[in-house]
C-alpha positions as CSV (number, residue, x, y, z in Angstrom):
1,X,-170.9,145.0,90.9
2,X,-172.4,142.0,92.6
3,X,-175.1,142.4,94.7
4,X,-173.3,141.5,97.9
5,X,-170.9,143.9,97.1
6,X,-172.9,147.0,96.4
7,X,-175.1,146.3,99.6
8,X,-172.2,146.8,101.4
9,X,-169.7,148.8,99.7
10,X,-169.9,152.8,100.6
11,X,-171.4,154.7,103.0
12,X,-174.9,156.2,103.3
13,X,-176.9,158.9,105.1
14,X,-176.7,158.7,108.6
15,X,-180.0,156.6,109.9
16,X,-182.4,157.6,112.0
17,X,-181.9,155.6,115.1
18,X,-178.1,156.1,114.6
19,X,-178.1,160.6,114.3
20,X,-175.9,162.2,117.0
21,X,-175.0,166.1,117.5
22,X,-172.2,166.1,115.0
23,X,-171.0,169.6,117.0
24,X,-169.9,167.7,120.1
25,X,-168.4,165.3,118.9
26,X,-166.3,167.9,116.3
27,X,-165.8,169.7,119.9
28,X,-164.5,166.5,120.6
29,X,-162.4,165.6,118.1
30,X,-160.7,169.0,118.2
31,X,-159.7,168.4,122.0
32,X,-158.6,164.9,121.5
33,X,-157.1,164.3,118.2
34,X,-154.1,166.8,117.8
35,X,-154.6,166.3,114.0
36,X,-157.5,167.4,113.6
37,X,-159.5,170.5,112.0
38,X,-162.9,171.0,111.1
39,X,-165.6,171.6,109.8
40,X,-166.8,167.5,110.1
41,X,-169.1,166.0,108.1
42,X,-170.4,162.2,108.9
43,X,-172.0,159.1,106.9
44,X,-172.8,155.8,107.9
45,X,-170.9,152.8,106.4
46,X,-173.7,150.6,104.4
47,X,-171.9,146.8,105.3
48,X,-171.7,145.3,109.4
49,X,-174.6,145.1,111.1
50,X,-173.6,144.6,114.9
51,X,-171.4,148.1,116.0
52,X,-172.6,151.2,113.8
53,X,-169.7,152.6,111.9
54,X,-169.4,155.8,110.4
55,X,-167.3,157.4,108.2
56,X,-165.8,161.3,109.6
57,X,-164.6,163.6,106.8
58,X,-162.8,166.6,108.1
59,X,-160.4,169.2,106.3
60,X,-157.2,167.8,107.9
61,X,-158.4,164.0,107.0
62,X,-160.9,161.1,106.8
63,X,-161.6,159.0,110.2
64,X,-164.0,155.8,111.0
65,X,-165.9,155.8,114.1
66,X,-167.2,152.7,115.6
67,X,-169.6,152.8,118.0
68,X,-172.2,150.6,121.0
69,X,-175.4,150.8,119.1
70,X,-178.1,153.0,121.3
71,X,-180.8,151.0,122.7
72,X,-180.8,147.6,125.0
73,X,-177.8,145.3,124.9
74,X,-177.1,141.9,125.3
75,X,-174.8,141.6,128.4
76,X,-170.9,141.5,127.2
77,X,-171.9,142.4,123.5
78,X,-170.9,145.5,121.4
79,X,-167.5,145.5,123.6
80,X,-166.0,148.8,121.9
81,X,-163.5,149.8,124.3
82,X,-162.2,146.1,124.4
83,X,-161.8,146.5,120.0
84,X,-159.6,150.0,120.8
85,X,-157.6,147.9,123.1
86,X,-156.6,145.4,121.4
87,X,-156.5,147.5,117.9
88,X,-153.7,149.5,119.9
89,X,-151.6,146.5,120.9
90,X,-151.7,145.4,117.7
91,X,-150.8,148.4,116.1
92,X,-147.0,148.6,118.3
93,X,-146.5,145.5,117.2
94,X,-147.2,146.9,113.2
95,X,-149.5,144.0,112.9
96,X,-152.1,145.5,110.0
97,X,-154.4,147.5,111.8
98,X,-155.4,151.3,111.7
99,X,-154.0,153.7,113.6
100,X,-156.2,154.1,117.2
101,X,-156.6,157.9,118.1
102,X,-159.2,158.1,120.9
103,X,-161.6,156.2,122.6
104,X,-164.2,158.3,124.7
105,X,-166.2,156.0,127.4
106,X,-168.4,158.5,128.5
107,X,-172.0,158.7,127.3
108,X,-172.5,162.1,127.0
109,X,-170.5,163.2,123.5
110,X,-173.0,161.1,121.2
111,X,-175.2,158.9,123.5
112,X,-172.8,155.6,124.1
113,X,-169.1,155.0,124.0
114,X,-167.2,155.0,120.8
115,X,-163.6,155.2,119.7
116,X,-162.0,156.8,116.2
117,X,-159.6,154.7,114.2
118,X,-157.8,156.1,111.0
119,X,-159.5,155.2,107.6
120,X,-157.3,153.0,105.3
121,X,-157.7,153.5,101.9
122,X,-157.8,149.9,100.4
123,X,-160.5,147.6,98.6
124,X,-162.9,145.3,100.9
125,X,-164.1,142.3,99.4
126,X,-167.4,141.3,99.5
127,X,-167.0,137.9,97.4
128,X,-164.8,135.3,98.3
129,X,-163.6,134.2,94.6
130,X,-162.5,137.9,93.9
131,X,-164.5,138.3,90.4
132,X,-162.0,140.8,88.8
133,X,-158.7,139.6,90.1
134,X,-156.3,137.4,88.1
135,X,-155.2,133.7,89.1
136,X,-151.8,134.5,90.3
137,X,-153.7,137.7,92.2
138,X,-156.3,135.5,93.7
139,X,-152.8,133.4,95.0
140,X,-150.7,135.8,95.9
141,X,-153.6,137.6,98.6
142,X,-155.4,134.2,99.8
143,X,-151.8,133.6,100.5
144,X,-151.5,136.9,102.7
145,X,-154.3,136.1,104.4
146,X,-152.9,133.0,105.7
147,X,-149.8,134.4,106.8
148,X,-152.0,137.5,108.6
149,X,-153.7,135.0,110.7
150,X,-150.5,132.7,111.2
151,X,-148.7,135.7,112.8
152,X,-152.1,137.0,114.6
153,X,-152.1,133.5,116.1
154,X,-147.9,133.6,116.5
155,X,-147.9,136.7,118.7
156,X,-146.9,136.6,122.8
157,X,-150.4,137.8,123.9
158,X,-148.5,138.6,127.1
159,X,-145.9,140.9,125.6
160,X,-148.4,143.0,124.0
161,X,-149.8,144.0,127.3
162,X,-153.0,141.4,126.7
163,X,-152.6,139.0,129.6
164,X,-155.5,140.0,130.8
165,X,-157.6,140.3,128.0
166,X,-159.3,136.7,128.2
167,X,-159.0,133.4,130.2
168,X,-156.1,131.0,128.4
169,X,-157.4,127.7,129.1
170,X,-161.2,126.0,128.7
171,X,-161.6,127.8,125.5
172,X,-164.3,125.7,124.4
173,X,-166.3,125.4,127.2
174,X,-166.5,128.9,127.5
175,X,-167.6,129.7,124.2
176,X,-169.8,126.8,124.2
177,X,-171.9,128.4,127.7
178,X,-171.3,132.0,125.9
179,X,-173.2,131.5,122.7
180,X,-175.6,128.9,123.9
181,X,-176.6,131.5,126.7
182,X,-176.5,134.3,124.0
183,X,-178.7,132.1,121.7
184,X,-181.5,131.4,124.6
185,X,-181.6,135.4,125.5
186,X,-182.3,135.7,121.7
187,X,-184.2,132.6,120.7
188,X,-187.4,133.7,118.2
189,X,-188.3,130.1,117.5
190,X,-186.9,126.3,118.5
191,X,-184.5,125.0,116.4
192,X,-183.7,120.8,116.8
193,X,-180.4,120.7,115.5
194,X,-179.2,123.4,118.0
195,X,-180.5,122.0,120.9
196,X,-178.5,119.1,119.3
197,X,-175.6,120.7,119.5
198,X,-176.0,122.5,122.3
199,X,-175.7,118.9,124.4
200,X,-173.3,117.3,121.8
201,X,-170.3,120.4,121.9
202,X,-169.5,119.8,125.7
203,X,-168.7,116.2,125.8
204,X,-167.0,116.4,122.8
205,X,-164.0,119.0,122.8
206,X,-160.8,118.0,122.1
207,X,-158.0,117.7,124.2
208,X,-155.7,120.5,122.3
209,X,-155.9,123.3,124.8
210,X,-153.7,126.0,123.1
211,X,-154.4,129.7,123.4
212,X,-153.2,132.8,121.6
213,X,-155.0,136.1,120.6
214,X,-157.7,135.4,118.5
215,X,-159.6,138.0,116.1
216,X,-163.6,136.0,116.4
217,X,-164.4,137.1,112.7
218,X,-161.2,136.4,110.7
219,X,-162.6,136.3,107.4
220,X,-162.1,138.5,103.7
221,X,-164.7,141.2,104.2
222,X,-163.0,142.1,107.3
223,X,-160.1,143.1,106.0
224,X,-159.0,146.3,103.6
225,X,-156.9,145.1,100.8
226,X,-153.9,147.2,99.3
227,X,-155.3,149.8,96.6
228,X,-153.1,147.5,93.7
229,X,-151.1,144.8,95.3
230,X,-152.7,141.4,96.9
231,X,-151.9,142.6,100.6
232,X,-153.6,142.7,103.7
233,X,-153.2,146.2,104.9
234,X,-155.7,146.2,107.6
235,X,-157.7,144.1,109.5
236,X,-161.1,145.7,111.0
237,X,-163.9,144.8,113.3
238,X,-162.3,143.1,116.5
239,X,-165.6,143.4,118.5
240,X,-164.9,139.5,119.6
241,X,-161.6,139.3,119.9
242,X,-160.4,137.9,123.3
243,X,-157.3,135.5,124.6
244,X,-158.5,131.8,123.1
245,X,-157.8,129.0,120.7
246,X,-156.0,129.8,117.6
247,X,-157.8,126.6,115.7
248,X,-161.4,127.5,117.0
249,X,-160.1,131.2,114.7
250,X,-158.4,129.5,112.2
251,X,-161.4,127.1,111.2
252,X,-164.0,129.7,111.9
253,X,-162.1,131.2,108.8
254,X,-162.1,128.2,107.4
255,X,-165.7,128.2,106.8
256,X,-165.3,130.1,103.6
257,X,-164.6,126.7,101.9
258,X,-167.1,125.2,103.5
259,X,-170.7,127.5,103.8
260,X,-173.1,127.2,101.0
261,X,-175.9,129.5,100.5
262,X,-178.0,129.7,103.4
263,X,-179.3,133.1,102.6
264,X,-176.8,135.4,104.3
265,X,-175.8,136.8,101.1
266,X,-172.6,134.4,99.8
267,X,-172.1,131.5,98.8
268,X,-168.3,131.4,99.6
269,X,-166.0,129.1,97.7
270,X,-167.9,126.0,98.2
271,X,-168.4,124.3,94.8
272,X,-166.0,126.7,92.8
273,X,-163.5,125.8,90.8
274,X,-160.8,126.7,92.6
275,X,-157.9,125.5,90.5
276,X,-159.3,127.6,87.4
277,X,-159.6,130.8,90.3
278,X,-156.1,130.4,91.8
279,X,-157.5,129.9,95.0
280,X,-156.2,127.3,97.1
281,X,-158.2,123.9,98.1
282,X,-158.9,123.7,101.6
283,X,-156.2,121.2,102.3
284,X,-153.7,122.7,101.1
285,X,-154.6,126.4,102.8
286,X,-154.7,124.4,106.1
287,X,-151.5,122.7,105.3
288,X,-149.9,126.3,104.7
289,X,-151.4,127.7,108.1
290,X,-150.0,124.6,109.9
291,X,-146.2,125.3,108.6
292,X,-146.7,129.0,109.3
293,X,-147.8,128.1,113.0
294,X,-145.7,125.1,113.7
295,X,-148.3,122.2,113.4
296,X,-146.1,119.2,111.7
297,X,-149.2,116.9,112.0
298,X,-151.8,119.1,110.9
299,X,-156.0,119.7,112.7
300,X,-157.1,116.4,114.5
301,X,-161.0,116.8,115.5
302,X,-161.9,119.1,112.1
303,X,-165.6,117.9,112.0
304,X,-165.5,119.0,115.9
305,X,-163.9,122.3,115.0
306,X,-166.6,122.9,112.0
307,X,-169.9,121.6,114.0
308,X,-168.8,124.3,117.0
309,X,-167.9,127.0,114.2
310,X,-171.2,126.5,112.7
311,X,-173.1,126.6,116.2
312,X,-171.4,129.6,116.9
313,X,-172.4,131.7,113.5
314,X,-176.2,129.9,114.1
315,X,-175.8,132.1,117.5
316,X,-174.7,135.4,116.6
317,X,-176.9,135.5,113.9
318,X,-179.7,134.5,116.9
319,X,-178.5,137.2,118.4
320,X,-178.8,139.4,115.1
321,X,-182.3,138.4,115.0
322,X,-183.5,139.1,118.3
323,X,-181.9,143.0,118.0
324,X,-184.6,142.9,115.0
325,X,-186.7,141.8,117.4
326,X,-185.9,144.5,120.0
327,X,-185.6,146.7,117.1
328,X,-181.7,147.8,117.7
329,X,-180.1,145.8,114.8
330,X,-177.6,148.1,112.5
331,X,-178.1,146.7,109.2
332,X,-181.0,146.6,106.8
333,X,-180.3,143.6,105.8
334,X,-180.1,141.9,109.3
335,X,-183.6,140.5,108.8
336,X,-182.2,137.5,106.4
337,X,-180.6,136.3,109.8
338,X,-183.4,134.4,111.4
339,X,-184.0,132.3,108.2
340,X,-180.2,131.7,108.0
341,X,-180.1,130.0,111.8
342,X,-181.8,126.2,111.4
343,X,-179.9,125.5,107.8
344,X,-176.3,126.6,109.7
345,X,-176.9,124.7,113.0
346,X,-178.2,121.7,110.7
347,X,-175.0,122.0,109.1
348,X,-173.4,122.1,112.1
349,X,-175.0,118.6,113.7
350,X,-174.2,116.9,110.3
351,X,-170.4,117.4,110.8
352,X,-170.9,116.3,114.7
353,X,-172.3,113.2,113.2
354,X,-169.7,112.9,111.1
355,X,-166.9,113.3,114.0
């Protein structure tokens, strides 16, 4: 097992700073979730590092919990009732997603809001070239995953109840304000390149103004793959999911073919051979979204796309840092996350150059 992989992969005693009282929120559980029957027991999923997830073991079933992280916030952040939302649109729709059973936005059951979500029994991958799968396996799910975000980005946002659920229009902008705000409430020490791009992003966004439902963090790890076939079952962890551009999503996920090793624990498919893997070239998994979505002449503005993609991970790995900082990050690991913000905002001002 890789090392990215076992870091990640399980669950573990429930830390410190994350304990609850497991009897109220069995209580809970038994008033809210006809299914349900005790006695409960509860671990803490090792991988994510932003909402604490936890793994519920009951006799009727198994259950993931995902909840705000005690201790201060940035403003915005952690959204958990906005992931059950949108997690129970998608699921009418039979979009891949688990089944929502209850969100509780009261404080009082464990400390801060939370919501319980099935548990899919799949296979998350941790490493993007999918060591122990076969060429035609490696095809046959990379190609899944294309489709998954080519009907994510297909859906009427409207008829799913989500008009309200973000501001069509401006996309860019937005963001652009969000994370650069985001980054300054966090900021541990000054970066050149992104104050860079910080000035650069604004005056450069192009003109394409689509919106659709976007996910924020489309990428492999995020997903539970079928126990045997190459299938998306379900896709987890919608904490930034909102009503914005579909190619701002699309090339986020794009960066798998594009991040080196900047010490954030993969190196993604960047300098693979791909052919030899079964994975598809960047090109021609681009060309594959843009006839799934209806885009006959293909991404104008990529190096625009990639700088903003790469300003944006810079940030919410700021952001990562600072919770360090104020000591409320989930993850053990989340300490890498400081190093990991000049190399990926120099990144980013080298394809701004390039645009």
């Amino acid at each position: 097992m890789s090392s990215r992989q076992e870091q990640n992969s399980g669950t573990r005693e429930v830390r410190e700073a994350h304990r609850f009282d497991v009897a109220r929120l069995e209580a809970y559980m038994e008033s809210h979730i006809e299914s349900f029957r005790g006695p409960l027991t509860v671990a803490e999923f090792k991988g994510g590092q932003s909402n604490p997830t936890y793994l519920l073991e009951g006799a009727s079933d198994r259950y993931v919990m995902r909840r705000k992280p005690p201790g201060k916030l940035l403003k915005s952040a952690h959204a958990v009732d906005r992931e059950y939302r949108v997690i129970s649109a998608l699921y009418g729709a039979d979009f891949p997603v688990p089944r929502p059973y209850a969100l509780c936005e009261e404080d009082e059951v464990i400390g801060t809001m939370f919501y319980i979500m099935e548990y899919v029994e799949g296979r998350i991958f941790w490493e993007l070239d999918l060591p122990n799968a076969s060429p035609d396996g490696r095809a046959a799910l990379y190609d899944d995953v294309n489709n998954t975000i080519a009907r994510l980005h297909s859906f009427d946002y409207e008829a799913l109840g989500l008009a309200d659920f973000g501001k069509p229009g401006n996309y860019f902008a937005r963001q652009i304000a969000r994370w650069s705000g985001q980054y300054r409430a966090s900021e541990t020490v000054a970066v050149k390149s992104m104050d860079a791009l910080m000035e650069w992003l604004p005056e450069n966004i192009p003109e394409d103004d689509s919106a659709s439902l976007v996910h924020g963090d489309f990428r492999l790890d995020n997903m539970v793959v079928h126990p045997t076939r190459p299938q998306v079952i379900a896709v987890l962890d919608w904490e930034l999911s909102t009503i914005g551009h579909p190619l701002a999503d699309f090339t986020y996920h794009l960066m798998a073919w594009q991040m080196p090793e900047v010490g954030i624990g993969s190196t993604g498919l960047l300098g693979k051979d791909l052919d030899a893997l079964g994975i598809p070239d960047e090109d021609s998994y681009l060309q594959r979204y843009c006839e799934r979505t209806g885009r006959a002449g293909g991404i104008d503005h990529r190096n625009f796309y990639s700088a903003f993609n790469f300003f944006r991970l810079a940030a919410i790995l700021q952001g990562i840092a600072g919770r360090v900082r104020d000591g409320t990050a989930a993850s053990a690991h989340a300490e890498q996350a400081e190093a990991s913000v000049a190399p990926l905002a120099d990144l980013g001002w080298k394809h701004a150059r390039l645009h």
